[in-house]
C-alpha positions in Angstrom: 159.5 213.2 171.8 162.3 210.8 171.9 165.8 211.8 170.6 166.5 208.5 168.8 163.8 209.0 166.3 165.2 212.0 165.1 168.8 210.8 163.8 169.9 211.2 160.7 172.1 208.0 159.1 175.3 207.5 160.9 174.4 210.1 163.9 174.5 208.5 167.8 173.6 209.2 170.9 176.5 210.4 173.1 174.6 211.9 176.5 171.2 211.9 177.5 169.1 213.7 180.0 166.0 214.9 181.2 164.4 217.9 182.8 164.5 217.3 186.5 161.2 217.5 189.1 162.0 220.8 189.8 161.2 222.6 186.7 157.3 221.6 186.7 158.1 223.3 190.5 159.5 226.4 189.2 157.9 226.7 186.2 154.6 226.5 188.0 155.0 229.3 190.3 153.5 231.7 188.1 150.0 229.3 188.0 150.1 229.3 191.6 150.5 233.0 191.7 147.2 233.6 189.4 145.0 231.0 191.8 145.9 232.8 194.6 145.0 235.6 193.0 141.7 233.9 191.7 141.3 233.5 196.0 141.6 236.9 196.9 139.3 238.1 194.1 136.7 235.7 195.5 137.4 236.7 199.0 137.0 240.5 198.6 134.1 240.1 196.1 130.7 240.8 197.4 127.4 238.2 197.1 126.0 238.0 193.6 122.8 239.7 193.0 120.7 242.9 192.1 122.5 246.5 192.3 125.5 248.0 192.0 127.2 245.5 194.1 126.1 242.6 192.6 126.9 243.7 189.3 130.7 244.1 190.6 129.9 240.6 192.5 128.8 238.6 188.8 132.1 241.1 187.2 134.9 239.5 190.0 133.2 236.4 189.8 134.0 235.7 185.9 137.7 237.4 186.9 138.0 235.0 189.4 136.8 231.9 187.1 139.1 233.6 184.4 142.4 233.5 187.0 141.7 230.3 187.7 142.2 228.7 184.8 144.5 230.6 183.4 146.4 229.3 186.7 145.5 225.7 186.4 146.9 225.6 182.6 150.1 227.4 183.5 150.4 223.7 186.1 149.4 221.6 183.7 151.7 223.3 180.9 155.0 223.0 183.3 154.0 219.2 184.0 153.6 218.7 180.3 156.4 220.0 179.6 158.4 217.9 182.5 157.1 214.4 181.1 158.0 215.1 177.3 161.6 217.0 177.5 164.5 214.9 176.7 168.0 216.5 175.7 170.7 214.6 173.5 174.4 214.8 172.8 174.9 213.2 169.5 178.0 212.8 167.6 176.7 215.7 165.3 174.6 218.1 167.0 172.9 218.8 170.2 169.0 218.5 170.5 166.5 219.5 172.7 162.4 218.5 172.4 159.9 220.0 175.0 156.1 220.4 175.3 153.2 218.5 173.4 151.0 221.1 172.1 153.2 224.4 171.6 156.3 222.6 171.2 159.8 224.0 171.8 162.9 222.5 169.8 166.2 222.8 168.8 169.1 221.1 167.2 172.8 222.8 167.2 175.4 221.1 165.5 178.4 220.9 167.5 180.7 222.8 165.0 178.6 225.4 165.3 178.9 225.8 169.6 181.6 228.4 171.0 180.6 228.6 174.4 178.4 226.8 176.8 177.9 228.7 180.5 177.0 226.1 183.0 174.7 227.4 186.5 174.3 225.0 188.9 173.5 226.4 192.1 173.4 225.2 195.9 170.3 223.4 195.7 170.6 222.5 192.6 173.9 220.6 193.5 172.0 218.7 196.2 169.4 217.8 194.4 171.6 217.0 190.9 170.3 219.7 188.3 171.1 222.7 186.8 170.8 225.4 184.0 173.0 225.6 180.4 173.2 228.2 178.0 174.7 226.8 174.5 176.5 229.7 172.6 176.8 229.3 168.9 178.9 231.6 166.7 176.4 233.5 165.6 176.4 235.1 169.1 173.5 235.9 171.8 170.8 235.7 169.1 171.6 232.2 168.6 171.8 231.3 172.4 169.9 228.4 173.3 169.4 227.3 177.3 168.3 224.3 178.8 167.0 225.2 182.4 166.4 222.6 185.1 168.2 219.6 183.1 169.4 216.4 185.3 173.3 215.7 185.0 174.0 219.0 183.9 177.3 219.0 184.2 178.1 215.8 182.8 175.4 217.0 179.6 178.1 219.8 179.4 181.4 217.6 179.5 179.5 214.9 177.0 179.2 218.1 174.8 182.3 219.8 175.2 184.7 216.3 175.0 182.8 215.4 171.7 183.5 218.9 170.3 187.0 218.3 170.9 187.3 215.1 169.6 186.1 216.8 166.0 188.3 219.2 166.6 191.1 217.3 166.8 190.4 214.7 164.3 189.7 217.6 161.7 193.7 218.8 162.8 195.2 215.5 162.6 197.3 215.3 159.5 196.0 212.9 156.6 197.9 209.5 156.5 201.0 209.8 154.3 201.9 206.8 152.2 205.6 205.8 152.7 207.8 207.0 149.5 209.2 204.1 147.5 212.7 203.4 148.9 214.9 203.9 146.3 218.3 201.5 146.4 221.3 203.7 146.7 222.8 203.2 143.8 226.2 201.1 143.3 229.1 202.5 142.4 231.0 200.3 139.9 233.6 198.1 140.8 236.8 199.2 140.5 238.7 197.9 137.3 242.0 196.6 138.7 244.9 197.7 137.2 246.9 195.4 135.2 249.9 194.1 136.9 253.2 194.4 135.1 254.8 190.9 135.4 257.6 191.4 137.8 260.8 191.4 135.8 262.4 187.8 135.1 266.1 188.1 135.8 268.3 186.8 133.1 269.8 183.8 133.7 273.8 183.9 134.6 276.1 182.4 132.7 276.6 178.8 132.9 279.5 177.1 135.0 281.7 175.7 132.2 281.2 178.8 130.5 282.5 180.7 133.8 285.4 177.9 133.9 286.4 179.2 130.7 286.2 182.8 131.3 288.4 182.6 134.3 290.7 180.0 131.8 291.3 182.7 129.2 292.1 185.3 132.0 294.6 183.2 133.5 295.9 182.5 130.2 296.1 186.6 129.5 298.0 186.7 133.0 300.8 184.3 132.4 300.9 186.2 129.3 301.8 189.1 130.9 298.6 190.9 129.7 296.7 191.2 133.3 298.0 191.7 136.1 297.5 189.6 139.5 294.7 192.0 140.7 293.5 192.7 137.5 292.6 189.1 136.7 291.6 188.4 140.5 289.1 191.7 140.0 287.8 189.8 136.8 287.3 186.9 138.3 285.3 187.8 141.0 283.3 189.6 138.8 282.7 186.2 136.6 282.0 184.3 140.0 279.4 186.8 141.0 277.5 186.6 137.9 277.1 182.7 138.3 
């Protein structure tokens, strides 16, 4: 089953791998197991026939055929399900697709993961594979592994990165729009003061009218009526005025 036609709108594929040669190897060890089995129960089983002993002979016989191909569909099982696994990171979930007739899937959304456990042994460092278990949050009974996967560790970064990039895109804070800037406002100009004219100094008295001030004081003097310093202090007086 392939991955891509089993997006919903908007969904991507991040990651993508495939079971590595090995599982058909491991997984088939169990087949192996019964057609050796089938083998010894044909070796130690006496001739078909009449009696006792051939009556076990015909029973082994049909436990042998029964072994057998019990053995032979546990191979052909593992190399089904080899050629039709495929495993997907998507920008929503993670999803996994295996087997033909008893199919196995799964699809985890990545908000829902808490843990993935990563095993990738000796050999399988060599040869480039390796085992994940997916922990969701609701605990063991929702555990879901992927065993004998190629790239495993980059299936797990792929997985891990795009689970933090949601996570930190849900945190980011929502764009702000910029407040109106509001002009400061202006404080009135200041009303100036009127400005008192400076005072206009009187005019003095004229010169002929000083010549006749000082004429009438000298007149009072020969008269007898001032005296020298008196007019002199008058006098000066009339000049400064001028």
């Amino acid at each position: 089953m392939n991955a891509a036609d089993n997006l919903i709108p908007s969904e991507t594929i991040v990651f993508e791998a495939r079971k590595h040669w090995i599982a058909p190897v491991r997984d088939s060890i169990p087949g192996v197991g019964l057609l050796l089995l089938a083998w010894l129960v044909g070796w130690i089983s006496p001739d078909r026939g009449s009696g006792l002993f051939g009556l076990i002979g015909n029973v082994l016989w049909w436990v042998q055929l029964g072994l057998f191909i019990a053995g032979i569909g546990v191979i052909v099982h593992a190399v089904a399900v080899w050629r039709t696994a495929t495993f997907a990171v998507t920008t929503l979930r993670v999803l996994r697709y295996e087997g033909l007739v008893q199919k196995r899937t799964s699809e985890t959304l990545l908000s829902a993961i808490s843990d993935v456990k990563l095993n990738v042994g000796i050999v399988g460092k060599q040869l480039g594979y390796g085992d994940l278990t997916i922990m969701t949050v609701s605990g063991s009974a929702g555990a879901d592994h992927f065993r004998s996967i190629t790239q495993a560790t980059e299936f797990r970064n792929a997985m891990m990165e795009r689970k933090l990039a949601d996570q930190q895109a849900d945190r980011a804070p929502a764009a702000v729009a910029p407040a109106p800037v509001v002009p400061a406002p202006v404080a009135p100009a200041a009303v100036e003061a009127p400005v008192a004219p400076a005072p206009v100094a009187a005019p003095g008295p004229s010169a002929a009218d000083s010549a006749d001030a000082i004429k009438r004081l000298a007149d009072l003097r020969d008269q007898g009526l001032l005296t020298d310093a008196e007019f002199e202090a008058k006098k000066s007086e009339i000049l400064a005025r001028m």
